[in-house]
BAKE-114589 format. One record per residue (C-alpha): x, z, y; residue in three letters. Coordinates in pm, whole numbers, plus 32768, in hexadecimal, padded with zeros to 4 digits. Each point is the difference from the previous one (the first is absolute). Layout:
XZYALA ...
//
This chain:
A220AB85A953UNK 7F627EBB7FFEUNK 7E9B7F7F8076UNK 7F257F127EF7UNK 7F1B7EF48083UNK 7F147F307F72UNK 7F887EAC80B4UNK 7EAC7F908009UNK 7F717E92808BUNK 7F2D80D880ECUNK 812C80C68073UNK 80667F7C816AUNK 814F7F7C8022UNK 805F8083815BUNK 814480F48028UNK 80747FBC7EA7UNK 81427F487FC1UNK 80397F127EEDUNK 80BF80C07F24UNK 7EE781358011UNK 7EE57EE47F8FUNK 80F37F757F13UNK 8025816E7F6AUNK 7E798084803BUNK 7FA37EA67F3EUNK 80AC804E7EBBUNK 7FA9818A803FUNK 818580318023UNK 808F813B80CBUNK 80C980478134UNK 813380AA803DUNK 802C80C0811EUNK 80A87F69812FUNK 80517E8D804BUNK 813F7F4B7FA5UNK 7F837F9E7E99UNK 80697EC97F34UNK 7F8E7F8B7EABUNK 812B803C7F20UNK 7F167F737E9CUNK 7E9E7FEE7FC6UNK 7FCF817C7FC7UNK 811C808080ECUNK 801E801A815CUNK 817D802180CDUNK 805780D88125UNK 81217F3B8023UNK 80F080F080F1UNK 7FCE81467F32UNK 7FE17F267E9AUNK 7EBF80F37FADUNK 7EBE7F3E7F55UNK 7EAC801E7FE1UNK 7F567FC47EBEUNK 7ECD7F2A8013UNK 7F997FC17ECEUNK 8049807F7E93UNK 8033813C7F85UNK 80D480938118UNK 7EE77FA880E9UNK 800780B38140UNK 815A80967FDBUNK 812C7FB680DAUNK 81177FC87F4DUNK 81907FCB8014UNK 80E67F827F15UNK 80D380EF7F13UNK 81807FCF7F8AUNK 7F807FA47EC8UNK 7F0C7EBD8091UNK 7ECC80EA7FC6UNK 7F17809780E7UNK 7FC5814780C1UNK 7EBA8066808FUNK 806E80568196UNK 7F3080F68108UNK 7F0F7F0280B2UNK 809D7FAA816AUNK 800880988133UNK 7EC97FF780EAUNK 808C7FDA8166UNK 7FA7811F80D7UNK 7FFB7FDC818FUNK 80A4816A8075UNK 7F388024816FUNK 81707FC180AFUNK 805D7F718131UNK 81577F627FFFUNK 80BD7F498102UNK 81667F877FFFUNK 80F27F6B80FEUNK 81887FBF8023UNK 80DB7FF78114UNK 81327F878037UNK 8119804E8152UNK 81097F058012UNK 812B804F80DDUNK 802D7EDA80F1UNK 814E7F477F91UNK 80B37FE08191UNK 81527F468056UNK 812280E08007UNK 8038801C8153UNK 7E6A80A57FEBUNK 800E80F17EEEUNK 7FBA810F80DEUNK 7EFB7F4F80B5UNK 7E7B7FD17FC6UNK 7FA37E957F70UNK 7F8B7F5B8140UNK 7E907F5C7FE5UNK 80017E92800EUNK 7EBD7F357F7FUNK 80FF7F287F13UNK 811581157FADUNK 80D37F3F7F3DUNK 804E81157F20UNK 7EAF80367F7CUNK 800C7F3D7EC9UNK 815180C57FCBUNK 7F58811F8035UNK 7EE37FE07F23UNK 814F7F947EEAUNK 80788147805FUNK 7EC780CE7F39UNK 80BB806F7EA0UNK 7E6F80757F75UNK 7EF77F287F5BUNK 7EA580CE7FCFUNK 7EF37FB57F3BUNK 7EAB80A47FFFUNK 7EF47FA87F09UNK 7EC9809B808CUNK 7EF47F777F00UNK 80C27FA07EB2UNK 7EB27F8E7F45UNK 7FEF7EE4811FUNK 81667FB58025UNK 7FE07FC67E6DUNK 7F1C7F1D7FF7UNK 80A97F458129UNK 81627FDE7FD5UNK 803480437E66UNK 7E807F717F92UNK 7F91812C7F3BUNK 7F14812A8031UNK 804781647FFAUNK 7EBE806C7FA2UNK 803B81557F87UNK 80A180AB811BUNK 7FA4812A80CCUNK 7FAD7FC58166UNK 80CC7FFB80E6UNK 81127F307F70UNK 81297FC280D7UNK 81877FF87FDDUNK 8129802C80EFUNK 814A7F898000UNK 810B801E80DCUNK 81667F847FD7UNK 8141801280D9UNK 811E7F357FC3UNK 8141807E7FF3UNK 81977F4C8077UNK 7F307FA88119UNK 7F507EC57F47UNK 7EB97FFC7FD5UNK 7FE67EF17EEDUNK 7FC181357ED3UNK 7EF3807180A2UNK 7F467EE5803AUNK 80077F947E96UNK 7FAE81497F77UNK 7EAC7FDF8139UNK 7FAB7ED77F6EUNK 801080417E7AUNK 7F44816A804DUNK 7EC67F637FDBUNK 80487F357EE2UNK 805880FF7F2FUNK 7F21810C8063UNK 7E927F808017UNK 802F7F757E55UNK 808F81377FBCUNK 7ED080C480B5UNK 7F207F067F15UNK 80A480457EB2UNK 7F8281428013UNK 7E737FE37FEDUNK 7F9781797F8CUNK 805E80B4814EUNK 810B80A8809EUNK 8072816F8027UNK 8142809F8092UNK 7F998110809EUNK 808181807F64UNK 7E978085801AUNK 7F067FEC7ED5UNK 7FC17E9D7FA0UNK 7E527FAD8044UNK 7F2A7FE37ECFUNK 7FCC7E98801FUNK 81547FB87FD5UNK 8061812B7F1CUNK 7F447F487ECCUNK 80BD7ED08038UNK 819880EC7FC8UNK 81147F0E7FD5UNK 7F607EBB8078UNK 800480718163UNK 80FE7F8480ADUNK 80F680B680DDUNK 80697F67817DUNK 814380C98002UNK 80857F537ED7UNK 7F707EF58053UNK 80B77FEA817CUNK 811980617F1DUNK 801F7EF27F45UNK 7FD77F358122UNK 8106806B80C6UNK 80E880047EDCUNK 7F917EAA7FE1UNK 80697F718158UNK 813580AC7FF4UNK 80607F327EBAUNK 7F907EB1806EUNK 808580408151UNK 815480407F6FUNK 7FF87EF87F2EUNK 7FA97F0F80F3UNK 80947F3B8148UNK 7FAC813780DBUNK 80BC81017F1BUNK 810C804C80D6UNK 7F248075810DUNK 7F0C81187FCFUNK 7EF880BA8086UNK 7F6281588014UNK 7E7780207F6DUNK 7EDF80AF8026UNK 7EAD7FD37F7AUNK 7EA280A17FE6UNK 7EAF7F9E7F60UNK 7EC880B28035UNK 7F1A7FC87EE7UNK 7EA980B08046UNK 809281948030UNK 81397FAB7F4CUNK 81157FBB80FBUNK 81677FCA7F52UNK 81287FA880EFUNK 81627F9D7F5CUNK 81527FD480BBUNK 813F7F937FF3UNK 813B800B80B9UNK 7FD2809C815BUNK 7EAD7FFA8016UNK 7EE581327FE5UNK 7E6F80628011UNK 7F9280E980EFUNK 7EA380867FDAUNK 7F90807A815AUNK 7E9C80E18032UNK 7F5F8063813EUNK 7FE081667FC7UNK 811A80057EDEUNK 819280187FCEUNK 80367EB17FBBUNK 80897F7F7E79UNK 813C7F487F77UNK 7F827F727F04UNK 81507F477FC8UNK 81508060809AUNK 80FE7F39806CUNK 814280397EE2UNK 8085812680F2UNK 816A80168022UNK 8069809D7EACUNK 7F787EAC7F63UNK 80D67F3E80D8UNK 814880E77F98UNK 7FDF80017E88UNK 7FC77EB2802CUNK 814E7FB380C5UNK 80C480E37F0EUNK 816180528084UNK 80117EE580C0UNK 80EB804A8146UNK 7FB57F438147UNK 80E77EBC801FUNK 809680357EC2UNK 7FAE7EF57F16UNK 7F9A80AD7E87UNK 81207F747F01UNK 7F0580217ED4UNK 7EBB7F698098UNK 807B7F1A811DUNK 7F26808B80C8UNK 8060805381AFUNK 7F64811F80ACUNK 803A7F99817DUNK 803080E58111UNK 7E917F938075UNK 7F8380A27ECFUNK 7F727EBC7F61UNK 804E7F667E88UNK 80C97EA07FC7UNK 80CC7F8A7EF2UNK 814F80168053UNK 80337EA67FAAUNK 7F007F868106UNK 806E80CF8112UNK 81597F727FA1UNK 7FCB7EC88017UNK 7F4D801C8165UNK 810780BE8098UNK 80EF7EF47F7FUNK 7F5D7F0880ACUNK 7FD780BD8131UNK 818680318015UNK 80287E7A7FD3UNK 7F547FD78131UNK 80EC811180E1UNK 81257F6C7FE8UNK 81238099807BUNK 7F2081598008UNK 812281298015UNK 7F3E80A57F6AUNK 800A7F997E82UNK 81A8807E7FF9UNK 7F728155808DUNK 8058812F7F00UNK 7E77804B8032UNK 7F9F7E9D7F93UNK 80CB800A7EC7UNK 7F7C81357FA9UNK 7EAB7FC9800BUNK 80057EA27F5EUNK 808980DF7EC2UNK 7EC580D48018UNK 7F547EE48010UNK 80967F097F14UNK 7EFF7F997ED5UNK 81387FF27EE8UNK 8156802B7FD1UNK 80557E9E803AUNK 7F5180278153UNK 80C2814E8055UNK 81587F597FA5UNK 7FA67EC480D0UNK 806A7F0A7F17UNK 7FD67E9F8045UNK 7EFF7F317F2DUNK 80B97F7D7EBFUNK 80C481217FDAUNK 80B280D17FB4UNK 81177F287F3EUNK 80A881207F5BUNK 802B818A8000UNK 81037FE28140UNK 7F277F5080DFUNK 7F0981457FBAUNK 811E80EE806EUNK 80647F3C8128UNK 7EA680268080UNK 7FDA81477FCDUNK 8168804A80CDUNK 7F447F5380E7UNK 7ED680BE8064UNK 809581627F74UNK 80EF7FE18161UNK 7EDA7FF080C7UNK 7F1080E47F63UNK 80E681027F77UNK 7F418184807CUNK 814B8052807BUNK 805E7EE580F6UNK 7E597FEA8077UNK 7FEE80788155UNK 7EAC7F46805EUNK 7EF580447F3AUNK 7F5981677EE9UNK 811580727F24UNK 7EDF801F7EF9UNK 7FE67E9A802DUNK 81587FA58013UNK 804580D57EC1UNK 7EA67F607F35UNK 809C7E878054UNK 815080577F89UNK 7F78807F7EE0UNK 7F227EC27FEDUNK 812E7EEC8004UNK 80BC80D37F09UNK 7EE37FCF7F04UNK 7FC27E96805EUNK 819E7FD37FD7UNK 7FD980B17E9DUNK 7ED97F447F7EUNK 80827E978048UNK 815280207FE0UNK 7F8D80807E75UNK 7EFE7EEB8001UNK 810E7F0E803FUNK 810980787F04UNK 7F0A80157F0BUNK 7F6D7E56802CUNK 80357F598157UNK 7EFE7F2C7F9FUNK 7EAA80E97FDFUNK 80B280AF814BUNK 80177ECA80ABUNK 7E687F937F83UNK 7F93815D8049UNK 80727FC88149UNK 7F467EBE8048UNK 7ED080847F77UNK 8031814780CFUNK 803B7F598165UNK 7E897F4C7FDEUNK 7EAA80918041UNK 7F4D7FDE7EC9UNK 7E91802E80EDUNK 80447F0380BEUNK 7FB27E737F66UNK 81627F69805EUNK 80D0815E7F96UNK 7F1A7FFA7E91UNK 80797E607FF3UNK 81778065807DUNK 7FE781427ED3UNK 7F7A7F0D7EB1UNK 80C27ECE809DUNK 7EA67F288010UNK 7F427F4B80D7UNK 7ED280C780B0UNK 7EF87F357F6DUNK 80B580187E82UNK 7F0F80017EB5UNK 7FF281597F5EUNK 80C97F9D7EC3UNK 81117F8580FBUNK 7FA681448083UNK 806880D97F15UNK 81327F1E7F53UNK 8086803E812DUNK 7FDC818E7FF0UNK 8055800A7EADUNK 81497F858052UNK 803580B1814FUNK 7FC1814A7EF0UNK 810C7FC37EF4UNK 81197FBA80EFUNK 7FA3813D809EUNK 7FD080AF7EC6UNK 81527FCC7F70UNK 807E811780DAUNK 7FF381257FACUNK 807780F480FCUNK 7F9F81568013UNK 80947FF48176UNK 7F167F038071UNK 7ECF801E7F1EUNK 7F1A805A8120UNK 80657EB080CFUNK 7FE67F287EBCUNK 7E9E80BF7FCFUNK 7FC77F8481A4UNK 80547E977F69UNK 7F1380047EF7UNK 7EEC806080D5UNK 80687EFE80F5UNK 7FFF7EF97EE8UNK 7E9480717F8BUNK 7F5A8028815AUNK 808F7E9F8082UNK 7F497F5D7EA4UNK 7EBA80B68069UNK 80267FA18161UNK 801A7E7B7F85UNK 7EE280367F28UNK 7F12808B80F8UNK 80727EC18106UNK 7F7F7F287EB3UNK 7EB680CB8002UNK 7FC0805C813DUNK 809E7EE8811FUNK 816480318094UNK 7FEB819880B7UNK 7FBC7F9E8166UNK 81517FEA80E6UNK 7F66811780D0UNK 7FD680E87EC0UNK 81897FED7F9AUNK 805480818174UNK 7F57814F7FAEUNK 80F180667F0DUNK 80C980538105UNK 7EC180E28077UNK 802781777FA0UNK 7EB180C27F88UNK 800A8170802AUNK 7F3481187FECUNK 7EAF80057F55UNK 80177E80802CUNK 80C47FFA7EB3UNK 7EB3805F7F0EUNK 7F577ECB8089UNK 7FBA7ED47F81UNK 80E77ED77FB3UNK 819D803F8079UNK 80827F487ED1UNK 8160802B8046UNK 7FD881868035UNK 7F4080527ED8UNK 810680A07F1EUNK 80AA80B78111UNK 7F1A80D580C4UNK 7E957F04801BUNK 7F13804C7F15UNK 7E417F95801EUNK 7F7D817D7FEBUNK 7E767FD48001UNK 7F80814F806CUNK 7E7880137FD0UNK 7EEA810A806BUNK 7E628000801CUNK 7F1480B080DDUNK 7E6880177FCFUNK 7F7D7F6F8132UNK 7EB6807180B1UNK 803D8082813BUNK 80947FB0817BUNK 81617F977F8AUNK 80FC7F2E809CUNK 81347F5A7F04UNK 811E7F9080C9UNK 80BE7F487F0AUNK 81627FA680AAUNK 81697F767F9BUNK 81177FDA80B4UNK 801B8073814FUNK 7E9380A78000UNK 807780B37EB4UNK 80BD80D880C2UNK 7F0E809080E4UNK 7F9081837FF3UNK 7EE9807C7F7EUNK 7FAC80738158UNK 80367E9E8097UNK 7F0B7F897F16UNK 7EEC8111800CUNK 7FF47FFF819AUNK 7FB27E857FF8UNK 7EE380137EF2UNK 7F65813680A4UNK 7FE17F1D8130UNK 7F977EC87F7FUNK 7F2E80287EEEUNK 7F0E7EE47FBEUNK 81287F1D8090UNK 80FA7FAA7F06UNK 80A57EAA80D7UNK 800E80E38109UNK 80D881047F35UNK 80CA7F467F36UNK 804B7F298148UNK 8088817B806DUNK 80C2806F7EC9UNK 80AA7EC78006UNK 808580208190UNK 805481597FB7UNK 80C17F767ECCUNK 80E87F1E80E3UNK 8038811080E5UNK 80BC80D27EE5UNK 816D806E8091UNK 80497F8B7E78UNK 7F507EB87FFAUNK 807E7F69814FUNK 80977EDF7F45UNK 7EB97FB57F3DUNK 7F4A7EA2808DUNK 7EB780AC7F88UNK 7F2E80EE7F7AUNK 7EA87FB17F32UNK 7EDD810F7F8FUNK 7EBD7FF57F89UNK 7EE880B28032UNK 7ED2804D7F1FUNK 7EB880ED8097UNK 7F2280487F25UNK 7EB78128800CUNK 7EA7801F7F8CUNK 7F0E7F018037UNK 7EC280BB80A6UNK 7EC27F71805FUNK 7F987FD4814AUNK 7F0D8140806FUNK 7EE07EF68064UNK 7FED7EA87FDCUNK 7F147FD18113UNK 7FF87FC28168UNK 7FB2810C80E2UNK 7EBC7FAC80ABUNK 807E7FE68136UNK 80FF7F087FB2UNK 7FC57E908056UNK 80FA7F647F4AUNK 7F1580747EB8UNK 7F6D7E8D7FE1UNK 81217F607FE3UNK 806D80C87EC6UNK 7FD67F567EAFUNK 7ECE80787F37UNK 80AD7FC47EB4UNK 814C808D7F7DUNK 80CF7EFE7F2EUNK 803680547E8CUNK 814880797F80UNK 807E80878184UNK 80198178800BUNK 7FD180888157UNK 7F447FB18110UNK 7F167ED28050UNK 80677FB6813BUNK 80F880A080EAUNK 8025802A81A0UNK 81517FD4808BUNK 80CE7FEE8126UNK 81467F707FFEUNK 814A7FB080D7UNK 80637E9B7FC8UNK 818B7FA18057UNK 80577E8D7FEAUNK 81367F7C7FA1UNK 80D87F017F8DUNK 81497FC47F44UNK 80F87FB480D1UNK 80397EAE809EUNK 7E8A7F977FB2UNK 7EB9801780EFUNK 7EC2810D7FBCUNK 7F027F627F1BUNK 7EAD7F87808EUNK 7F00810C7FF4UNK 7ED37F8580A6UNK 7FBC819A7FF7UNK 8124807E80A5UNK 7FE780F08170UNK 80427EEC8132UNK 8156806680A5UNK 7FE880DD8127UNK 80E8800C8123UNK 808C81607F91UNK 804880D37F12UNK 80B77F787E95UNK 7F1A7EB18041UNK 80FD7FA38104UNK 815180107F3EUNK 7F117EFB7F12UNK 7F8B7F378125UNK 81767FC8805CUNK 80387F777EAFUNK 8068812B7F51UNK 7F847FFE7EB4UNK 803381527F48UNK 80BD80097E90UNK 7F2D80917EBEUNK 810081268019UNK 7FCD80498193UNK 7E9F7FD87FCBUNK 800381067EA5UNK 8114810380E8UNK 7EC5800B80E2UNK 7F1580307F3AUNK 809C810B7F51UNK 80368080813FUNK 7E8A803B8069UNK 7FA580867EB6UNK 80E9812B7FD0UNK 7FA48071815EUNK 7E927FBE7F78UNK 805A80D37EEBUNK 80C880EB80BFUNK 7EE7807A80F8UNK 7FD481468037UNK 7E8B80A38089UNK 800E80248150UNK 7F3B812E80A0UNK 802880CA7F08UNK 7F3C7F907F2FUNK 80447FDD7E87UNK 7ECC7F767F59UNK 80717EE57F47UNK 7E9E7F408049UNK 80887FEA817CUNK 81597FC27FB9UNK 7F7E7EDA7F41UNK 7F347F9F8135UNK 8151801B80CBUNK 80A27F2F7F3DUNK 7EF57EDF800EUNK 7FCD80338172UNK 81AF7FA77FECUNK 7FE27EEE7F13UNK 7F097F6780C5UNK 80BE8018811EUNK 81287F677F5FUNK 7F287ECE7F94UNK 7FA27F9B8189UNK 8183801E8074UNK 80967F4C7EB9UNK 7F077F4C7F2EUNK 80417EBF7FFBUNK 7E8A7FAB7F69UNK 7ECF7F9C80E6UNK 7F6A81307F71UNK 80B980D180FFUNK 7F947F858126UNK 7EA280777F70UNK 7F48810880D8UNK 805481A47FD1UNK 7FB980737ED4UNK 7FE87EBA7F43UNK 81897F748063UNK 80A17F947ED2UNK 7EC1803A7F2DUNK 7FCB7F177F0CUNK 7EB180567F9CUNK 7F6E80047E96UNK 80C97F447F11UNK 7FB87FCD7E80UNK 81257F8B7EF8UNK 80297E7E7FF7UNK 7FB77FEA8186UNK 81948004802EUNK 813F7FDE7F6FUNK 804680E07EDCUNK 812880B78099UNK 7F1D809D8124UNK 7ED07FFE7F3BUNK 80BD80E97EB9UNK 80AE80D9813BUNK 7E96802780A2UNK 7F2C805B7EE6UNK 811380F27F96UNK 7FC280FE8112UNK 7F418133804AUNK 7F578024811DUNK 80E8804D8124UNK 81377F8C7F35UNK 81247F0C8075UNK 80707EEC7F43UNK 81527FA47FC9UNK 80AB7EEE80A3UNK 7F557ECF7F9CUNK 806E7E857FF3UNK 7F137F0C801EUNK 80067E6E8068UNK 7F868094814AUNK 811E80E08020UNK 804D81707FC5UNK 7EC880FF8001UNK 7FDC81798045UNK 7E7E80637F93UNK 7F458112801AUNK 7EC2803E7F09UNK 7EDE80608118UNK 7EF5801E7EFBUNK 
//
């Protein structure tokens, strides 16, 4: 549990830090791990898990936390990291739907080097991924601590989709992932375990100190959902899914529509966490009836199947109708019908005037009004059901008011100013309290508090469930002006989505302030899975969450050691849903992981010449191979509207062939370039043996004798205009030689293997591991 030292004058100094000699000098001890700081002369602080390490004294040796008394408790020495022999490697992809003109919406995007709708384009993408694939490093980076005590590998996920078509919840949630995870991961210093099968001995001893990722992910998710409501962006939302994989414990949590596939290569793939299914999504909803707006909750179930507040959708229709004027519409028997469905009070169904209504009469003469037009027995032009539900409507509305108003004009007239504001939005909350926006919080609530007795005074059992509306209003619009003190003004853009419906498993997301109460509730669903085998995860939301099982499996069977490549696939197929054609993207990632095996032999065959230019030494702390051979298939490009970069390396252009189009000035897009690439590789993967022949050793040859073929008609690298066998070869390389994208994709390869589709300052790379 610890290691004594003693320092002599003859002892040599080298590859000891100061804080060992310091210790070793006064024949102190060392805890385990790094991330140490002296608390008092005989204790020692981990400062994220609040665990110490007695130096001195009588509790020498001993870790120690603090009790609920102030005492101490002796605590299981820390975890030892183990490194698991896993390979993992992670990609997303994203397909965004080209945003054409109207009079194109049925056409392809036409390719032009400066399409002006690119940048709208790229505004168009509704995901924000993050992928952490070495959390010890990005620690120490971006937060300045070290996670010594983790398992290896130690990498985290995230995906989130933003929802009302807004992307703003999302990226928030992207950007705070990190922040919240990696000090959570370090409070924790005694190990981690998940998984249902029988926790190892070396954690066993340690019980209730070891932490647990699910609750953990949990919490977190729980946590964004909170701050995300209470913040600027709480009117959006987004749907969530995450996964850390922490040595063989892998824990994935969701929420929203989002799930985790688990896909094997000689397996039924895994759900490790469902989408909420459709029975969710109706006990949610209740007895809500499409475009009928709920008299208790204010909530509107539209005929598109998505969630508002009746208030919102009010108000936007409202000011839709302002702008048709003269529309023949609105004196239909249809119209008038529906906007009593629809109507978010009784106020609203009688279509009284603002200020009113002066008396009892002026109630009556409105509902004479409508009940001419909407009366089941003179509707010719629209459902009886419906006809029948809105007459039933404006008698209630006519009952409730007209009582309201006998009983004191005054809390009927208040109730309806309060009641024809949006209490979500920052001018309706204003309009509701009768402040300014930017008011003090004891203005604040003086002004509630008085909004509340005039509307207490009556006391109507007719209209107790629209003076209960007016309450709420009164209370939401105060918290509304308290979170523009806290948290900025809501941005103009995030107002306009209350107008936005949310249906489906949308509604157990994240965020959707003005929902939650009626229908949107955060539901974090969590699972775990002992890794240690050929696995793919596909964690998806959104679009991608609703592809099949099948979908996903036939894509990982196919690329297996390519996760860019397949998430780049799940995420076109995702767009191409009949149900999803109005979606402006879809977003996936992909996680491989297997066994890390040894090479079979380390050296050179005899009769290979390239044997001298191998390194003799391997470097410390690399698992794998010293040095690898490789061919690759190099495709430059550019972003649109700018030139190719210099590469003093690149293939001279050639009179035919792709060359030509670039000769002419044609300079190919990341996305044209990665469509061909992708291209080459699944017919790569796709060969079949020709002749009969089934041994895998010459269907591997096959496929080399293709790739290499590939390389002399498309590289774009002087290595392909290399002779035969050697086009595209890129001889012996050794890591640090290049940049760390190719060099990580390289070294990660068995013999024979393809790499994914690899970016590069070059361009985009295809390789194949040779030997």
């Amino acid at each position: 549990v610890a290691v004594r030292q003693r320092w002599s004058p003859g002892q040599g100094c080298a590859g000891i830090c100061k804080r060992q000699i310091t210790a070793a000098m006064a024949d102190e001890v060392v805890p385990v791990g790094e991330g140490w700081s002296r608390h008092s002369p005989e204790l020692l602080l981990h400062g994220p898990s609040r665990v110490y390490f007695a130096q001195r004294g009588e509790k020498r040796e001993q870790y120690l936390v603090k009790a609920d008394d102030g005492g101490w408790t002796v605590c299981p020495a820390p975890h030892v990291g183990i490194e698991y022999p896993l390979e993992v490697r992670a990609a997303t992809a994203s397909a965004v739907r080209p945003a054409a003109p109207p009079s194109q919406q049925h056409e392809p995007a036409a390719a032009s080097p400066a399409a002006p709708g690119k940048q709208l384009d790229a505004e168009r993408k509704l995901e924000r991924a993050v992928i952490i694939a070495e959390m010890p490093k990005t620690a120490r980076l971006a937060l300045r601590f070290p996670l010594g005590f983790l398992d290896t590998p130690a990498a985290a996920y995230a995906l989130f989709g933003g929802l009302r078509g807004n992307v703003a919840a999302a990226h928030w949630c992207a950007s705070q992932f990190h922040q919240r995870l990696l000090p959570g991961v370090a409070k924790h210093i005694h190990g981690w375990w998940d998984s249902e099968a029988e926790m190892p001995e070396e954690l066993l001893y340690r019980g209730s100190h070891v932490g647990s990722l699910a609750a953990l992910l949990r919490e977190l998710l729980e946590g964004l959902d909170r701050d995300l409501i209470a913040g600027p962006h709480g009117i959006g939302g987004c749907d969530a899914v995450v996964a850390v994989l922490i040595g063989e414990n892998l824990v994935v949590a969701a929420a929203g529509m989002a799930s985790a596939t688990l896909l094997f290569d000689d397996a039924e793939p895994i759900v490790l966490v469902q989408r909420p299914g459709t029975e969710a999504v109706t006990a949610a909803l209740g007895d809500l009836t499409h475009g009928r707006a709920a008299q208790a909750s204010g909530a509107l179930l539209g005929e598109d199947g998505r969630l508002r507040r009746a208030r919102s959708a009010w108000d936007s229709e409202e000011a839709s109708a302002a702008g048709n004027n003269g529309d023949t519409a609105a004196t239909s028997e249809d119209y008038s019908v529906r906007r009593l469905l629809r109507a978010p009070d009784a106020f609203a169904a009688l279509g009284l005037a603002a200020g009113g209504p002066d008396g009892p009469a002026e109630v009556r003469t409105a509902y004479k009004r409508l009940a001419l037009r909407v009366h089941p027995d003179k509707v010719r032009t629209c459902d009886p059901g419906d006809a029948k539900a809105a007459f039933e409507r404006l008698e209630t509305a006519a009952r409730t008011v007209e009582a309201l108003a006998e009983e004191n004009g005054n809390a009927c007239r208040e109730l309806h100013r309060v009641l024809r504001c949006d209490p979500f939005t920052l001018r309706g909350a204003a309009a509701i309290l009768q402040v300014d926006s930017d008011t003090e919080e004891p203005q604040a609530k003086n002004a509630h508090q008085k909004v509340k007795n005039i509307l207490t005074k009556a006391v109507v059992k007719e209209a107790e469930a629209e003076l209960k509306r007016g309450l709420d209003f009164c209370s939401i619009a105060e918290e509304t002006l308290k979170q523009a003190r806290q948290g900025g003004p809501p941005p103009a853009t995030s107002e306009k989505l209350l107008a936005e419906g949310v249906g489906g498993e949308a509604l157990f997301g994240l965020g959707l302030r003005d929902l939650r109460g009626i229908g949107a509730r955060a539901e974090v669903r969590t699972a775990s899975w002992r890794a240690g085998e050929a696995i793919r995860l596909a964690l998806c939301c959104g679009a991608t969450a609703e592809l099949s099982i099948d979908q996903l499996d036939e894509v990982a069977r196919l690329y297996q050691w390519q996760p860019k490549v397949a998430a780049l696939q799940w995420a076109n197929m995702a767009l191409a849903l009949p149900s999803r054609q109005n979606d402006s993207s879809a977003s996936v990632i992909c996680a491989c992981m297997r066994d890390r095996t040894e090479d079979e032999s380390e050296a050179n065959p005899s009769n290979d010449f390239f044997a001298a230019n191998r390194p003799a030494k391997k470097q410390k702390g690399m698992p794998g191979p010293r040095s690898v051979r490789v061919r690759h298939l190099l495709l430059r490009c550019a972003d649109p509207g700018k030139s190719l970069p210099d590469d003093p390396l690149a293939r001279r252009p050639r009179a035919t062939g792709d060359s030509a189009a670039a000769s002419a000035g044609t300079v190919r897009s990341k996305e044209e370039a990665e469509g061909e690439l992708v291209k080459h590789l699944k017919g790569l993967l796709c060969m079949q043996p020709t002749g009969g022949n089934v041994e895998s050793s010459d269907l591997d040859v096959q496929k080399s004798n293709e790739f290499r073929r590939l390389c002399q008609l498309h590289s774009e690298c002087s290595t392909a205009d290399n002779a035969w066998q050697l086009c595209g070869d890129l001889g012996w390389i050794s890591r640090g030689q290049g940049e760390t994208a190719f060099e990580e994709a390289a070294f990660s390869l068995k013999k024979g293997e393809f790499s994914d589709v690899i970016a590069t300052s070059r361009g985009l790379h295809l390789i194949q591991r040779l030997a």
